[in-house]
TORGUBA-910362 format. One record per residue (C-alpha): x, y, z; residue in one letter; residue number from 1. Coordinates in nm, 2 decimals, always signed. Layout:
% TORGUBA-910362
{{X,Y,Z},"A",NUM}
...
This chain:
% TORGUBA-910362
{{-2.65,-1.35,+0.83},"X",1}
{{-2.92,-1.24,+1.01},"X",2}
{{-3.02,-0.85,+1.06},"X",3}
{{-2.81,-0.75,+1.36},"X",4}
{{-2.79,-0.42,+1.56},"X",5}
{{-2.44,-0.25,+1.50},"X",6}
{{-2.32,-0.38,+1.90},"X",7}
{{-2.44,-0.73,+1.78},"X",8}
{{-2.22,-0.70,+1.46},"X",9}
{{-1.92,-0.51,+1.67},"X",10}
{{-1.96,-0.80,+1.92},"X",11}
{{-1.94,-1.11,+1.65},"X",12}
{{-1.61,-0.96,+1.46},"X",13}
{{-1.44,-0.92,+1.83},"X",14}
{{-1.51,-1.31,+1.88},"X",15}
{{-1.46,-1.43,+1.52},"X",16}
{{-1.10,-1.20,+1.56},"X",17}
{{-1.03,-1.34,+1.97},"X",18}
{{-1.05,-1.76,+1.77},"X",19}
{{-0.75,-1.63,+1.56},"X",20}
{{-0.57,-1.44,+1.83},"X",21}
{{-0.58,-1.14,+1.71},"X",22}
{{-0.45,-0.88,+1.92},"X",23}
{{-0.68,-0.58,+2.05},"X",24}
{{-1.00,-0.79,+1.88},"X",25}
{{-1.25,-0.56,+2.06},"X",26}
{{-1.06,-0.22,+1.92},"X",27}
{{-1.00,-0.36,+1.57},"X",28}
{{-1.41,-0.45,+1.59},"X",29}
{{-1.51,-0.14,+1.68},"X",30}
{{-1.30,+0.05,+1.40},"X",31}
{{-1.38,-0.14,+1.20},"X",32}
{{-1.79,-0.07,+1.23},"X",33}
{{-1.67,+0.25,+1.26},"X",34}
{{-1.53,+0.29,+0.88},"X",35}
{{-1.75,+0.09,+0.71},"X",36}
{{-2.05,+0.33,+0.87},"X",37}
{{-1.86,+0.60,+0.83},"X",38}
{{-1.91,+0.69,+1.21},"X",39}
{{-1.74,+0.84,+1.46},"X",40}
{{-1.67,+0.61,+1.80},"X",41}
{{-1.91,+0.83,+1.97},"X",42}
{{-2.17,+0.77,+1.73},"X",43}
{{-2.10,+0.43,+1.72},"X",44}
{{-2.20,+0.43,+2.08},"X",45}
{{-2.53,+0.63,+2.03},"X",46}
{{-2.64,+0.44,+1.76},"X",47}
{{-2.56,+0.09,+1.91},"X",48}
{{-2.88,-0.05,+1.87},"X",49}
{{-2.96,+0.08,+1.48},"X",50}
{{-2.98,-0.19,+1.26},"X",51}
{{-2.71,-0.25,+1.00},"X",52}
{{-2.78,-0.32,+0.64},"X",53}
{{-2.70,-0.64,+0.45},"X",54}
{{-2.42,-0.52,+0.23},"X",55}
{{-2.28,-0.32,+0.57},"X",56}
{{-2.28,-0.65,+0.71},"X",57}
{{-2.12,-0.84,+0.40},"X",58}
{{-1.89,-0.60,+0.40},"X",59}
{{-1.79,-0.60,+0.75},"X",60}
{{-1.73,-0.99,+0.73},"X",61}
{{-1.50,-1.00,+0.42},"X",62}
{{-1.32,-0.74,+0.64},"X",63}
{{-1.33,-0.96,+0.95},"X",64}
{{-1.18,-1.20,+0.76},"X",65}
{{-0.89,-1.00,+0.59},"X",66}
{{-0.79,-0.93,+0.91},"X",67}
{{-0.78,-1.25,+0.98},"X",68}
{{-0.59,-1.38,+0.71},"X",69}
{{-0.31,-1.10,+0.78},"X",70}
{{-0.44,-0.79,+0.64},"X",71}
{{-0.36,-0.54,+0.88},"X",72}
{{-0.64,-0.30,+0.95},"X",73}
{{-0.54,+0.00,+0.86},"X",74}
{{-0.47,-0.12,+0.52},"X",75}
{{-0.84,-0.16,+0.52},"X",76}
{{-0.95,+0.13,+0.67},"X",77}
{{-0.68,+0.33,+0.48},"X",78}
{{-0.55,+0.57,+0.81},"X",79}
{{-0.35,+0.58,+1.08},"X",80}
{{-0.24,+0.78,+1.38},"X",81}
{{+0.08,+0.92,+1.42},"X",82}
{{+0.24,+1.22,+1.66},"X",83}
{{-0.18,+1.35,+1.67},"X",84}
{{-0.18,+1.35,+1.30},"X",85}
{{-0.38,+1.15,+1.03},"X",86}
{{-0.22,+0.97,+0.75},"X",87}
{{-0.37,+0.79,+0.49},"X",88}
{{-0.15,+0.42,+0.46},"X",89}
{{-0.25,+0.14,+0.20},"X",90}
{{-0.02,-0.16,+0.05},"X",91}
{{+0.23,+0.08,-0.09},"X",92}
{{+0.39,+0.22,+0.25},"X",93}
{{+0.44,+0.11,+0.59},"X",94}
{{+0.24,+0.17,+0.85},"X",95}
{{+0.33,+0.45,+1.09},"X",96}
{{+0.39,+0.30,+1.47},"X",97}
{{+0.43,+0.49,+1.81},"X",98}
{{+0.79,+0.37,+1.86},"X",99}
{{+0.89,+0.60,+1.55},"X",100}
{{+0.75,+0.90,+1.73},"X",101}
{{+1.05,+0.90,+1.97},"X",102}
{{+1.29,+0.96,+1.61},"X",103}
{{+1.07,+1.25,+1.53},"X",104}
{{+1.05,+1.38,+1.87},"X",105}
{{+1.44,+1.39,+1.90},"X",106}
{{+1.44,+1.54,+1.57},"X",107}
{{+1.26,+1.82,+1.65},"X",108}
{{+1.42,+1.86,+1.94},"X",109}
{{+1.74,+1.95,+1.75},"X",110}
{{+1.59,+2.12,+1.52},"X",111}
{{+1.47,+2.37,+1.77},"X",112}
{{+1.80,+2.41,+1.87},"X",113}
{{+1.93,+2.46,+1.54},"X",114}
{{+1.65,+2.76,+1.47},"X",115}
{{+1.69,+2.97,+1.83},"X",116}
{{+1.89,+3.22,+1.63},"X",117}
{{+1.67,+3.27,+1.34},"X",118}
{{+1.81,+3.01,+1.15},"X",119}
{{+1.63,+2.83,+0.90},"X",120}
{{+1.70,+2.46,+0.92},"X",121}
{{+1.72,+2.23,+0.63},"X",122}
{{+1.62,+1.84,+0.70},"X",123}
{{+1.58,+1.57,+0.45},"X",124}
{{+1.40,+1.25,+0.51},"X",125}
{{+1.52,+0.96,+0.38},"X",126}
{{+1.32,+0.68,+0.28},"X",127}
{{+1.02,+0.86,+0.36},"X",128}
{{+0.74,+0.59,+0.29},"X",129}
{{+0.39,+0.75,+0.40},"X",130}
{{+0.59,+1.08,+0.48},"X",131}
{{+0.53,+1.05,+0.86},"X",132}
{{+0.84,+1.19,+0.99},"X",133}
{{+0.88,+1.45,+0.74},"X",134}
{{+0.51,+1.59,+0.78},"X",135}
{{+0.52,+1.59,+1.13},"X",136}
{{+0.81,+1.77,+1.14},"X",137}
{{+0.67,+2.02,+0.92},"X",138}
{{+0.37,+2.04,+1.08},"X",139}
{{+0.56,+2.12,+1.46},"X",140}
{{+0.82,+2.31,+1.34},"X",141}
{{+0.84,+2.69,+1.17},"X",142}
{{+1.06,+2.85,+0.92},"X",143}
{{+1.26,+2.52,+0.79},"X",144}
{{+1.26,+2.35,+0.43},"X",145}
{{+1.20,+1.95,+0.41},"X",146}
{{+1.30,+1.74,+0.15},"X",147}
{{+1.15,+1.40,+0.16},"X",148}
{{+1.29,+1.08,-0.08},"X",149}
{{+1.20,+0.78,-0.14},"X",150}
{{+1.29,+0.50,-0.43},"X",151}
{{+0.88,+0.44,-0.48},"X",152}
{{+0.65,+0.70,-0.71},"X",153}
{{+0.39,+0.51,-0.53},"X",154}
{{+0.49,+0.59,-0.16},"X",155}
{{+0.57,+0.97,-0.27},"X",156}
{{+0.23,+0.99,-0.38},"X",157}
{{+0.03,+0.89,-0.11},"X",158}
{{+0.35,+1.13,+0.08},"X",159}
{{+0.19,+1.42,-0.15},"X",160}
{{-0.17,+1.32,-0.01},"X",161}
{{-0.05,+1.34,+0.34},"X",162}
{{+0.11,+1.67,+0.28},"X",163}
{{-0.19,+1.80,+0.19},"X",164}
{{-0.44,+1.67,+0.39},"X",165}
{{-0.18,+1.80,+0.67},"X",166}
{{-0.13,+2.14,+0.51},"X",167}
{{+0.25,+2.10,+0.52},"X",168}
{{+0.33,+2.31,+0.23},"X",169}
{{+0.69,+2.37,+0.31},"X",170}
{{+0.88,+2.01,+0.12},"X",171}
{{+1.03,+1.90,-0.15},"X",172}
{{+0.93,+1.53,-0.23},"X",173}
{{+1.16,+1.35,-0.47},"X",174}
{{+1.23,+1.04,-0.61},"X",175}
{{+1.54,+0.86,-0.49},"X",176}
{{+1.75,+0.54,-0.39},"X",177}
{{+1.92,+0.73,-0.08},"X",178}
{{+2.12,+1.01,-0.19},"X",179}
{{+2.14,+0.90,-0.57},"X",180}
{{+1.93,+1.23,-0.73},"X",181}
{{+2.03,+1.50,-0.47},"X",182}
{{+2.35,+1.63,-0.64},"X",183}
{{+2.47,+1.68,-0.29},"X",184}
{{+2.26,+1.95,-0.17},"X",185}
{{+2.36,+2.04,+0.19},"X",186}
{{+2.13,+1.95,+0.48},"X",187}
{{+2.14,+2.06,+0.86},"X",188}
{{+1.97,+1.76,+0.94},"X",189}
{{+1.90,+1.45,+0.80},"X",190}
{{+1.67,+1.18,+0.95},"X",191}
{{+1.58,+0.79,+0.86},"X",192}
{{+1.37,+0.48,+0.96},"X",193}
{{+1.52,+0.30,+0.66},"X",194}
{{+1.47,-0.06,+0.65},"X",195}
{{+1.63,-0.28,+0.91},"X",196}
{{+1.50,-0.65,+0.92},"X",197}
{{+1.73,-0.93,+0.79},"X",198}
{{+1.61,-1.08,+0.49},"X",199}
{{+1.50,-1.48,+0.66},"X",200}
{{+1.32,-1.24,+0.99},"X",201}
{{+1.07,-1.11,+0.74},"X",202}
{{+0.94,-1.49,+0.68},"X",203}
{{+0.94,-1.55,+1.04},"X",204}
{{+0.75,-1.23,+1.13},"X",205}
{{+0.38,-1.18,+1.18},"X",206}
{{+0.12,-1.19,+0.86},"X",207}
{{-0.03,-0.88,+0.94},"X",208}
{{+0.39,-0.70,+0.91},"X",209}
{{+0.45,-0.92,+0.62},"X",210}
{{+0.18,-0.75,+0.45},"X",211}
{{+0.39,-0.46,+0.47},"X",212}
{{+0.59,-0.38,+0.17},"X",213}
{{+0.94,-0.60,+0.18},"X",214}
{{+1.09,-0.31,+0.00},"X",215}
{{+1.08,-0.10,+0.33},"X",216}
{{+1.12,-0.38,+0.52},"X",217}
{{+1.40,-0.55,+0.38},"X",218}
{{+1.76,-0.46,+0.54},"X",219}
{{+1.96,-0.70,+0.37},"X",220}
{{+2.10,-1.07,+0.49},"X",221}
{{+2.22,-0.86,+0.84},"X",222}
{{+1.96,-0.60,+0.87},"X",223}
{{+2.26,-0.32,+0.83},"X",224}
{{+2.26,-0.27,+0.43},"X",225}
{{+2.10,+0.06,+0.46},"X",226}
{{+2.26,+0.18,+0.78},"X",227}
{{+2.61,+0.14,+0.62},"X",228}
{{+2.47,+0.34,+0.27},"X",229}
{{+2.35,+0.65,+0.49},"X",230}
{{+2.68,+0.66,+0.73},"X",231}
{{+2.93,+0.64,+0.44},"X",232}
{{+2.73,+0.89,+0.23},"X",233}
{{+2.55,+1.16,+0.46},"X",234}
{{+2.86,+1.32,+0.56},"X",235}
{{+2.89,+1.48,+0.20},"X",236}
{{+2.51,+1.61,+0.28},"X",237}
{{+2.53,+1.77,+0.62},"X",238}
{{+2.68,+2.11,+0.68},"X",239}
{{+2.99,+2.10,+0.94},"X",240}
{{+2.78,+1.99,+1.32},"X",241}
{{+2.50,+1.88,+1.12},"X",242}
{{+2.30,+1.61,+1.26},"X",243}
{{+2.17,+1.26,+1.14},"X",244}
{{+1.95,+1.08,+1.34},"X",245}
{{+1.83,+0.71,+1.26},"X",246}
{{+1.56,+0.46,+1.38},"X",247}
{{+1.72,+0.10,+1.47},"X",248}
{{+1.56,-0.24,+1.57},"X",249}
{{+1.55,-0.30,+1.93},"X",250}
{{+1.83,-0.54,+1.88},"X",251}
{{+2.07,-0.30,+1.67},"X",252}
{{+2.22,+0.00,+1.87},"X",253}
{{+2.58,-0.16,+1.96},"X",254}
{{+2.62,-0.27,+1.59},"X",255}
{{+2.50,+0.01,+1.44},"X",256}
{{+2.71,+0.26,+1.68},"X",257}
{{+3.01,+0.08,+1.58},"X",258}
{{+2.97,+0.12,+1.21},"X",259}
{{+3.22,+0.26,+1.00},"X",260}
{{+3.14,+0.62,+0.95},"X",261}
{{+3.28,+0.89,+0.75},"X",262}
{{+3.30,+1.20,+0.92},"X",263}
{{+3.07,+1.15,+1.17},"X",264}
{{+3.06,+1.11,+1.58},"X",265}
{{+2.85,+0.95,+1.78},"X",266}
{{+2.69,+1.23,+2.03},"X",267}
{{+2.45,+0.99,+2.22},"X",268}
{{+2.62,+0.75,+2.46},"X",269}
{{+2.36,+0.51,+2.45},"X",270}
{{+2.06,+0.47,+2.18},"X",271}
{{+1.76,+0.63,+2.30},"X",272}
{{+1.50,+0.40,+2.41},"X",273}
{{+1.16,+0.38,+2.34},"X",274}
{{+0.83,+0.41,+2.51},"X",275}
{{+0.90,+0.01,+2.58},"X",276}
{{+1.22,+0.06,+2.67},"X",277}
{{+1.41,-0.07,+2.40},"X",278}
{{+1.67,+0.09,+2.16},"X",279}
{{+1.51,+0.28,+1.90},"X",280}
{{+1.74,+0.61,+1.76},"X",281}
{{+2.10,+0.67,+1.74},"X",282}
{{+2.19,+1.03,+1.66},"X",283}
{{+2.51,+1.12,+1.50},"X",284}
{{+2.67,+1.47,+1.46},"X",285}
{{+2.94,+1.57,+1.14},"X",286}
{{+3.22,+1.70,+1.25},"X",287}
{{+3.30,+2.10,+1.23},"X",288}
């Protein structure tokens, strides 16, 4: 390849992304310039017309081309957004999305509620992945204790790099399929986004979400393996009125609200939708 200026390069990985259809080429471009340069977008913009080395370049292109053949970008540039925060993301954990910021939102929400008297308010995080929700909750929220679990040492580590990059200093991060290794410590809440596709959707989906980890993806034959785990087991967990609040596909807040449930009411009518409108958390409350 010829030497190019960095708004020529930006301009050839939006086209060579718009062929394949990829979705926000121009954005995914640009951030992408932006990491391998190390560059902030502003400075990206200022320096639009420097001249980008050959390995930059190389580099750039074998990146172009993940993308192309599935590898979502953040996977490559190893960060992602989420409630104003930055989390580091790679292979092992999924990637954070906007929709899951209405589950932490509600969460806090409560939680708040729970603390007005001085309270301190005890949440666990189940299937905790990057450690999104439970980081953000520590980060918003004072004077409460988070314990965050998940079944892979690999997604509680990069959970412990997020925790510090964060300074959230106040959770517990521990290894564990659901429930299996708390020895029924009491919680006042307890929140999920477990996984919720059907085994034969995950084949059907995108490549850039079947890059994702299947582990955190995978739901069962009916999507609903995990949602019937949590709702049989979390009442042993939560103090009396304790809450539990779970993420659901778009698709899942009749089925899941009708779930067998030990213990446990549902206190929301209807799911609470999401920024697109679709279902997207179902809270439940134990009863006193």
């Amino acid at each position: 390849m010829k030497k190019m200026k960095q708004i020529e390069l930006i301009r050839f990985g939006e086209n060579a992304l718009k062929q394949e259809n990829i979705q926000d080429a121009g954005i995914k471009a640009r951030m992408l310039l932006q990491h391998i340069l190390n560059q902030t977008r502003q400075e990206i913009i200022i320096n639009s017309e420097k001249i980008v080395n050959q390995n930059q370049i190389d580099e750039y292109e074998k990146s172009i081309n993940k993308i192309i053949n599935g590898l979502p970008i953040q996977y490559i540039t190893h960060n992602q957004q989420f409630m104003g925060l930055e989390f580091y993301v790679d292979e092992n954990v999924l990637i954070p999305q906007p929709d899951t910021e209405v589950l932490v939102e509600q969460t806090i929400k409560i939680i708040n509620q729970l603390s007005k008297n001085g309270k301190k308010v005890e949440v666990l995080d189940l299937c905790t992945g990057s450690g999104a929700i439970a980081i953000s909750i520590g980060h918003y929220c004072n004077d409460l204790e988070i314990t965050a679990t998940d079944i892979s040492l690999k997604a509680l580590e990069i959970t412990k790099k997020n925790a510090k990059t964060n300074e959230v200093i106040n959770l517990e991060i521990l290894k564990s399929d659901l429930f299996n290794e708390l020895s029924e410590k009491k919680f006042d809440v307890i929140v999920s986004n477990p996984p919720y596709i059907e085994t034969e959707t995950i084949k059907k989906l995108s490549k850039d979400v079947q890059a994702e980890p299947h582990i955190a993806l995978d739901g069962g034959k009916d999507g609903l393996e995990f949602y019937r785990k949590i709702l049989n087991e979390s009442h042993k967990y939560l103090r009396p009125n304790g809450y539990l609040l779970l993420e659901i596909g778009y698709n899942q807040g009749k089925i899941v609200t009708k779930l067998e449930c030990n213990n446990l009411k549902l206190i929301t009518n209807e799911p609470i939708k999401d920024f697109e409108g679709n279902n997207r958390v179902v809270v439940f409350q134990k009863e006193g």
